[in-house]
VOMI-371804 format. One record per residue (C-alpha): x, z, y; residue number from 1. Coordinates in steps of 0.05 Angstrom, whole numbers, plus 5000, padded with zeros to 4 digits. Layout:
BEGIN
> u_w_v_pos
> X_Z_Y_NUM
...
***
This chain:
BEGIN
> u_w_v_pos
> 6137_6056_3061_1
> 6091_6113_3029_2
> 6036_6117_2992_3
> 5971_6077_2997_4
> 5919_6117_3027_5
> 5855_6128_2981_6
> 5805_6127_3041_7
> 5823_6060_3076_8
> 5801_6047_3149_9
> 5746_5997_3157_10
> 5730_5996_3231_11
> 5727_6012_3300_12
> 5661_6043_3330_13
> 5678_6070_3392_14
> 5736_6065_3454_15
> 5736_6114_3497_16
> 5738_6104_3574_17
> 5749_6177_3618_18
> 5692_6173_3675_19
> 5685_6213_3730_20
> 5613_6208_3730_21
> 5570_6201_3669_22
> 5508_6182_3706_23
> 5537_6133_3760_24
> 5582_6106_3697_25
> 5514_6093_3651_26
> 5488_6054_3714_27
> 5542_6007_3725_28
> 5559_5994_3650_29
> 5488_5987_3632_30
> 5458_5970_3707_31
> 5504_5918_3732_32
> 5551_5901_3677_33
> 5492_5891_3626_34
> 5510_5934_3565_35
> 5461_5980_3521_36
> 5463_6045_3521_37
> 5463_6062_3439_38
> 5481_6139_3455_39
> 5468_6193_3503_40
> 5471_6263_3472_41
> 5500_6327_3504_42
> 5563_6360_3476_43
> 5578_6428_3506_44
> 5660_6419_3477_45
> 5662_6361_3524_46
> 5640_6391_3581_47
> 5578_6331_3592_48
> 5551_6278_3539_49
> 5572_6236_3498_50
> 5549_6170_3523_51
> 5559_6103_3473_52
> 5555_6026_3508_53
> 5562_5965_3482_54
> 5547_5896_3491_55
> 5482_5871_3449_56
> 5496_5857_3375_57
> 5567_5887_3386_58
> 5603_5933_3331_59
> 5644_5973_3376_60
> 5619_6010_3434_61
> 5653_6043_3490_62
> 5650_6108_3502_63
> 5640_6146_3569_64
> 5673_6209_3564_65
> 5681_6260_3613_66
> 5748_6252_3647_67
> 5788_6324_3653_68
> 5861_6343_3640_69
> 5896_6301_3594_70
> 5843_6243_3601_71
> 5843_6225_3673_72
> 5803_6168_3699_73
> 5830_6100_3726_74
> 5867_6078_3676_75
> 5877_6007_3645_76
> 5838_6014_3580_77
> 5871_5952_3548_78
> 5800_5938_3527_79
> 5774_5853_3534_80
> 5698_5837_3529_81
> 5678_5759_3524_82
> 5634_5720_3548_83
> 5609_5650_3546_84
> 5628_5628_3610_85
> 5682_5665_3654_86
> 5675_5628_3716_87
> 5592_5634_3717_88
> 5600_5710_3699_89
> 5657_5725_3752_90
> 5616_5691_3811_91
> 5551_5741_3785_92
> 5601_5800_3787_93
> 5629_5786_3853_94
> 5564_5775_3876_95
> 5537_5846_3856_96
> 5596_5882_3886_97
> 5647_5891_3828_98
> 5719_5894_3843_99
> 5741_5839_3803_100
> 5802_5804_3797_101
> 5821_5726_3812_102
> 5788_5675_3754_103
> 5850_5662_3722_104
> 5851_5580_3692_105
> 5918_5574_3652_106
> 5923_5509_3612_107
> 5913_5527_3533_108
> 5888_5596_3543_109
> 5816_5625_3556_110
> 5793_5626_3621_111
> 5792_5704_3642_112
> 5789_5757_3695_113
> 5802_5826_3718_114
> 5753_5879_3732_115
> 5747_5955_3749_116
> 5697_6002_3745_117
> 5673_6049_3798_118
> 5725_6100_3777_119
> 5777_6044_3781_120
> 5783_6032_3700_121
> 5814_5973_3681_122
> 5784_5920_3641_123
> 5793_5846_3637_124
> 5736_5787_3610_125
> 5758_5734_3566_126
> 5722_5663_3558_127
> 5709_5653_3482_128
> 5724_5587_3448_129
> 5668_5546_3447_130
> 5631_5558_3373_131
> 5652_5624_3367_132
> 5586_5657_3388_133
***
């Protein structure tokens, strides 16, 4: 192995997520899926904003960059949010229109779900264990 680096790594603040839109992203992120939008600042190099979500109280934020060559939109981010309750959460999102995924109930794991955004971006929700919060 090599050397110890001298400046260690102490967190993650942001995850990017490519977005077609910036504006229609920033509604359903902070609109329907709840989040708060901590950033919104232009960036010519991007070619739009850059645009910082995140769930209240939440270190890491997602980011929604513009999606262009080499960061094309509709991927599975590999990103899982939590909630308190899976099963209230997923009957809310169905019922505001999200494409969302089948509750999944698997004995011994949290209960959890798929969703995608309006530019078909991947994400899934994860119960927490009770206490956690």
């Amino acid at each position: 192995m090599g050397e110890q680096v001298s400046t260690a790594i102490h967190g993650v603040r942001t995850i990017g997520v490519p977005v077609t839109d910036q504006d229609r992203a920033v509604e359903f992120y902070v609109g329907t899926l709840g989040l708060e939008k901590r950033l919104d600042a232009p960036v010519e190099q991007l070619g739009g904003r850059w645009i910082e979500v995140a769930p209240p109280g939440a270190v890491t934020a997602i980011a929604l960059v513009p999606a262009g060559p080499g960061k094309a939109a509709g991927v599975e981010t590999g990103i899982r949010l939590t909630t308190a309750d899976a099963a209230s959460l997923h009957k809310e999102l169905v019922a505001r229109g999200v494409d969302v995924g089948e509750l999944l109930l698997w004995e011994g794991i949290p209960p959890m779900f798929s969703f995608r955004d309006p530019d078909g971006n991947g994400f899934e929700i994860v119960e927490e264990p009770k206490g956690e919060r």
